[in-house]
Every structure is written in C-alpha cells, then in structure tokens.
C-alpha positions as a printed Julia matrix, in Angstrom:
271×3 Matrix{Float64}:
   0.0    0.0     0.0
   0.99   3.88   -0.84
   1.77   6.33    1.36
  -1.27   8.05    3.1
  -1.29  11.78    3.05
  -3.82  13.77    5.3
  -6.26  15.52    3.45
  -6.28  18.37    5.53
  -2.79  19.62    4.51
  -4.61  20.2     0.72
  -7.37  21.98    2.17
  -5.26  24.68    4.13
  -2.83  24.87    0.99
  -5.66  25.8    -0.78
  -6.12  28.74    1.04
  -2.85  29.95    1.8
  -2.62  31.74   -2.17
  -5.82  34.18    0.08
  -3.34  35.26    2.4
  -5.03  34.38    5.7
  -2.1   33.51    7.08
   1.69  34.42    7.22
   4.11  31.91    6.59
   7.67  33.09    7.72
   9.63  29.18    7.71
   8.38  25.72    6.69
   8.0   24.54   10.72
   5.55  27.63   11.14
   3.25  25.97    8.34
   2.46  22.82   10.36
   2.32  24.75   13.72
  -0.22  27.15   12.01
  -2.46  24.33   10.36
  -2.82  22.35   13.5
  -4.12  26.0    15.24
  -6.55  26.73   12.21
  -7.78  22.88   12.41
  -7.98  23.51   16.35
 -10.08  27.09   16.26
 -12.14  25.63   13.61
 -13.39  22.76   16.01
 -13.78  24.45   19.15
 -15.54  27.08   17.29
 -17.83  24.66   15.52
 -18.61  23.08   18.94
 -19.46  25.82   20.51
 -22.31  26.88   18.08
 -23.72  23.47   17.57
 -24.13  23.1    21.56
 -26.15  25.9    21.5
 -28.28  24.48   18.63
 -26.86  26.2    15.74
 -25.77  23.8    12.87
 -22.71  25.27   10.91
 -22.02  25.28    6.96
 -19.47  26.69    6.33
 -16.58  28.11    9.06
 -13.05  30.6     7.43
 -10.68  31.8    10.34
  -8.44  34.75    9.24
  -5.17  36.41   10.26
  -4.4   39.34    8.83
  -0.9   39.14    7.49
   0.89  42.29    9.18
  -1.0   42.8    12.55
  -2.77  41.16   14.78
  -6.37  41.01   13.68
  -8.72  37.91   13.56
 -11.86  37.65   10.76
 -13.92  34.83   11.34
 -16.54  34.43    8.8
 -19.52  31.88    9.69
 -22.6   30.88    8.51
 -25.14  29.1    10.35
 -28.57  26.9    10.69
 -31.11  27.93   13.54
 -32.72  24.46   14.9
 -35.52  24.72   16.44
 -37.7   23.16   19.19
 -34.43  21.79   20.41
 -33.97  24.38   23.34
 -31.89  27.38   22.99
 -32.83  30.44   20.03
 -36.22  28.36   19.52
 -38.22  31.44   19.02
 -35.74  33.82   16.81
 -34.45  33.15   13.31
 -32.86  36.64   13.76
 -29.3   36.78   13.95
 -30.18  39.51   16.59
 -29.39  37.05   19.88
 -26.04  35.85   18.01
 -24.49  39.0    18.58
 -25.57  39.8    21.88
 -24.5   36.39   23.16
 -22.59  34.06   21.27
 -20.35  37.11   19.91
 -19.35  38.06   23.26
 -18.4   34.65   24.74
 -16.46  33.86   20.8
 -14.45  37.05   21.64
 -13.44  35.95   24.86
 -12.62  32.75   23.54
 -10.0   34.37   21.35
  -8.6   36.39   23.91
  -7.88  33.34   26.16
  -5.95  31.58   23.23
  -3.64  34.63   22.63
  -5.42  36.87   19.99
  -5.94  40.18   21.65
  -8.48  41.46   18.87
 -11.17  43.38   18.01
 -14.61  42.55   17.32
 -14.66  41.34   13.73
 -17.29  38.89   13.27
 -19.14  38.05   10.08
 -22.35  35.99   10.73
 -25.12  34.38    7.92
 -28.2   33.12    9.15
 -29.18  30.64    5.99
 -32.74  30.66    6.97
 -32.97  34.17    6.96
 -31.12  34.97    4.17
 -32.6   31.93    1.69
 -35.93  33.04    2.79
 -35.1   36.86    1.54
 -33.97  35.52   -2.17
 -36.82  32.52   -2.39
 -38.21  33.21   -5.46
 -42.24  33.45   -4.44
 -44.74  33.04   -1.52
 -46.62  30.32   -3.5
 -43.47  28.18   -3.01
 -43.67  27.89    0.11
 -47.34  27.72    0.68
 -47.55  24.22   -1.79
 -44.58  22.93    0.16
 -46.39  23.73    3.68
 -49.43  21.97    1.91
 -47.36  19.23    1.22
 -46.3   18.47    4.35
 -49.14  19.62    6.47
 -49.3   16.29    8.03
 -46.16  17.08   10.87
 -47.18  20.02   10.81
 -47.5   19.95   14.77
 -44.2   18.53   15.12
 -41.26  20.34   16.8
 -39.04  19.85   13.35
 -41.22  21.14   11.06
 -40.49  24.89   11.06
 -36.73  23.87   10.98
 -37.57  21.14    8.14
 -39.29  23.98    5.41
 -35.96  26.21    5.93
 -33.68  23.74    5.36
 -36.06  22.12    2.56
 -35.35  26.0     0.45
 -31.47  25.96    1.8
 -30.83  22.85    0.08
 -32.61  23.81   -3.05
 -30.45  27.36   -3.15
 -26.91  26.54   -1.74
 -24.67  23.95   -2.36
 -22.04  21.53   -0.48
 -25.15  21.04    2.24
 -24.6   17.38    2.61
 -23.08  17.75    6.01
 -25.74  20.44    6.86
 -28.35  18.07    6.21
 -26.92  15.5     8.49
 -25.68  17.08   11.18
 -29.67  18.06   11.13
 -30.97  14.45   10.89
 -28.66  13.83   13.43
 -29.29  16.14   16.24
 -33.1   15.2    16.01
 -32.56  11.76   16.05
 -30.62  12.16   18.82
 -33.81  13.46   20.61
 -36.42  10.8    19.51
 -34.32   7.82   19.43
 -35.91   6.74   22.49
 -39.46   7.81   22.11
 -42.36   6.93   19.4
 -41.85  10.14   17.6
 -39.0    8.36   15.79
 -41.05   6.66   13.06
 -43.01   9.79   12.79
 -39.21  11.74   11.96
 -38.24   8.88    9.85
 -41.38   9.12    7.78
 -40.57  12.95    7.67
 -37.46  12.14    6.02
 -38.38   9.98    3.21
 -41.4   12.44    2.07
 -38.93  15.47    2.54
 -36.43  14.03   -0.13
 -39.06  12.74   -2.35
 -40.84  16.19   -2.32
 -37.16  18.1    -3.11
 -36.33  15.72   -6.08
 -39.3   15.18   -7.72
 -41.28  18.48   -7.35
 -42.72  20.31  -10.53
 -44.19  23.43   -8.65
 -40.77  24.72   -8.44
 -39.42  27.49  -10.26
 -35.81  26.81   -9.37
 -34.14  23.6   -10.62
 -34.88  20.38   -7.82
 -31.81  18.36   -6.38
 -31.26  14.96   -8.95
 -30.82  13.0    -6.41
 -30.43  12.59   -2.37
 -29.96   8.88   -0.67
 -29.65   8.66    3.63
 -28.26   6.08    5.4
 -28.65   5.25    9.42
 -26.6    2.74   11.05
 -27.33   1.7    14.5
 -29.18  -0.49   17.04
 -32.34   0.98   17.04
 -34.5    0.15   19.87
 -32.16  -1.49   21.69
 -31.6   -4.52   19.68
 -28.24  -6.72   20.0
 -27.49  -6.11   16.32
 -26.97  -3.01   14.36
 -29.53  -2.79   11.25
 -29.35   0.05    8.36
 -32.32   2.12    7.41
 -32.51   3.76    3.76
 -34.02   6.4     2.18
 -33.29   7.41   -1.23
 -34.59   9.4    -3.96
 -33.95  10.3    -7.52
 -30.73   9.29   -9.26
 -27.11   9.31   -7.52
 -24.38   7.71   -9.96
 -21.67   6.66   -7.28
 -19.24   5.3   -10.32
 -18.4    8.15  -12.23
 -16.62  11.3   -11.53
 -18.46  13.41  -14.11
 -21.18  13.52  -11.7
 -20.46  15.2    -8.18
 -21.45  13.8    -5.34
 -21.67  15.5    -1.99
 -21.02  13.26    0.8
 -21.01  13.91    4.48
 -20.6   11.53    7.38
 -21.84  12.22   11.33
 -21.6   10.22   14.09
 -24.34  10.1    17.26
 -23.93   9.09   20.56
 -26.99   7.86   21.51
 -27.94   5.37   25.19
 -28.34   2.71   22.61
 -24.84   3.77   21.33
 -23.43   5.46   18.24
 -25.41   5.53   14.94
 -23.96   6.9    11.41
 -25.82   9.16    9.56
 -24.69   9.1     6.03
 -25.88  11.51    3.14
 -25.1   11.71   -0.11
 -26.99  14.53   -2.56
 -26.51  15.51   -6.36
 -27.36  18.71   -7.02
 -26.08  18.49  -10.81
C-alpha cells in the first residue's frame, strides 16, 4: 500500500494563495495548520451546543498585525432548546459574539470585534423566489405540521434547493433530532418525515428553481435497543456513485446515543 497523506494539509494549501495567514519558515506551516484545524473545532462546537448547525466556518489572520476575521454561517434548529423562538441573527451578537471574543482572547489573539455571521434561513428566505413556493410545500407536508421539526424542516427544505455543499448540513440536522427521539415513538413519525422530505425536493414540478437529482440517507445503529446493528434507507432520484463526471456531496456524522453510536450518512446531487 501507498503512502497516506492527510487531506487536511490540501485543504489549508488551498487557502494559503488568500493570504489568511503568514508563513515566515516551513515549521511555522504545520504549527499554524494544527491551530486553524484547532479554532475551527472548538468554534464549531461551541455553536452546535447551543443548537446552531454550521455550513461553512473561514478563520483569518491578517498578514501584518494582529487582527482575527472569522466568517460563519449558520442553521437555527428549532424546538431543540436554545434560540427556539428567533431566526434573527439579533441574539447571536448579543450572546454568542461576546463569549467567541473571549474565547479568542484566552488563546492569545488580543483582537477586536470582527465577526461576520449568515443566518441561511434568513437569508434563503429573503432571495426565495415566491410566496406560493412555500405555501404548496407547507401543503405538502401539512401532516407534521404539529411537530417540533417542522419549522426547521421547510428552511432547510429551500437551503438545500439554493446553496450547495449542504450534505453535512443536512446531516448534522438528521442527526441532532434523532438524537432526541431515538428513544421515544416520535422516531417513526421523523423517519417518515425524512423519506417524504427528499421525495418532495427531487421530484417536485411546482418549483421554479431547478430540484436536487438526487439525495440517498443512510442510518446505522441499534435501534431500539436490539443486539445487532440494522441500516435504514431512504433514497430518492438518481445518484451515480461510479463516475466522476457527476459530483457527489457526501457527508458523514456520528451520534452518541444510550443505545450507542449511529452513522448518519448523506449523499446529494445537485447536478
């Protein structure tokens, strides 16, 4: 077998033709890659303990002084505790901006305030094409319409049809309800949720903007309790896993669960 190279080390090469950070010897590189990786994570963390689900996460040095940018956008869950009733971005800056600062300060980056927050649900929701949109999707799935992941559901249902890359979005939000109704009867009830929610975003005509080709979900656990792990499905439209000239967007996310840890897998073709 080859040699294995880490992935990672591609991803912050990338970046380093943007200047975000400055290089002055080869040992600095690794140092500096190992802190990005490190703020990244404790960062990402942070937000999704407080409910927040994160897409996409750049930290920034400025090349000749001192300065941090930290550029973030975000997912509001809700009926899962904290910022249930505020898709603003209003309570992210009061609170989560202040303890973030002080969070740089106690790793060494005396710095001022220079945040840059995007609320996808907010901001899809201001460039969604029309009302009537949403009103045939509501109609559509009327039937949870009681349940505590609906609201969150019909954002992310217009995120995934306007952004792309939302793979891990989309499971990192499968997983964190799961996570609350793996234990109670509500879980067939999300599970059902799931499987007309990716039949409704591939194969809807009402829309005016182009539907995903394809969308497939794994889980991968002992549900109820059993001895043996089992594997539920759901899958939609067309995903061609063995070619390249069709992208794929893959994301992988682990719960912890009292049964024990299930793998949520999703894979989505937006081409």
């Amino acid at each position: 077998m080859g040699q294995k190279t880490n992935p990672n080390s591609f991803h912050i090469q990338s970046r380093l033709s943007e200047s975000s950070w400055t290089i002055f010897s080869k040992s600095e590189y690794f140092f500096l890659v190992k802190q990005e990786i490190g703020f990244t994570e404790a960062i990402q963390n942070f937000f999704e303990r407080n409910n927040l689900l994160i897409k996409q996460i750049s930290f920034y040095l400025h090349n000749e002084s001192n300065d941090v940018l930290l550029f973030l956008s975000f997912f509001p869950l809700k009926g899962l505790g904290n910022f249930d009733k505020s898709a603003t971005i209003s309570p992210i800056n009061n609170i989560l901006s202040e303890k973030l600062f002080s969070f740089l300060n106690r790793m060494g980056y005396r710095t001022e305030k220079r945040f840059v927050f995007v609320n996808l649900a907010k901001y899809v929701k201001d460039i969604a094409s029309s009302k009537d949109e949403e009103k045939k999707i509501e109609r559509k799935m009327s039937f949870f319409k009681r349940e505590p992941f609906y609201d969150s559901g019909l954002s992310l249902f217009l995120v995934l049809l306007h952004s792309k890359n939302t793979a891990s979005l989309f499971s990192k939000f499968i997983a964190k309800y799961f996570k609350s109704y793996h234990r109670s009867r509500k879980l067939n009830k999300f599970l059902n949720f799931l499987q007309v929610f990716i039949h409704l975003i591939v194969s809807s005509s009402f829309l005016t903007c182009k539907p995903l080709k394809g969308i497939k979900i794994e889980l991968k656990g002992r549900f109820n309790g059993v001895p043996r792990s089992k594997k539920k499905k759901f899958e939609s439209g067309r995903i061609s896993l063995q070619t390249i000239t069709c992208p794929v967007n893959y994301s992988l996310t682990h719960v912890s669960t009292s049964y024990g840890v299930f793998s949520v897998k999703v894979w989505i073709c937006d081409e």
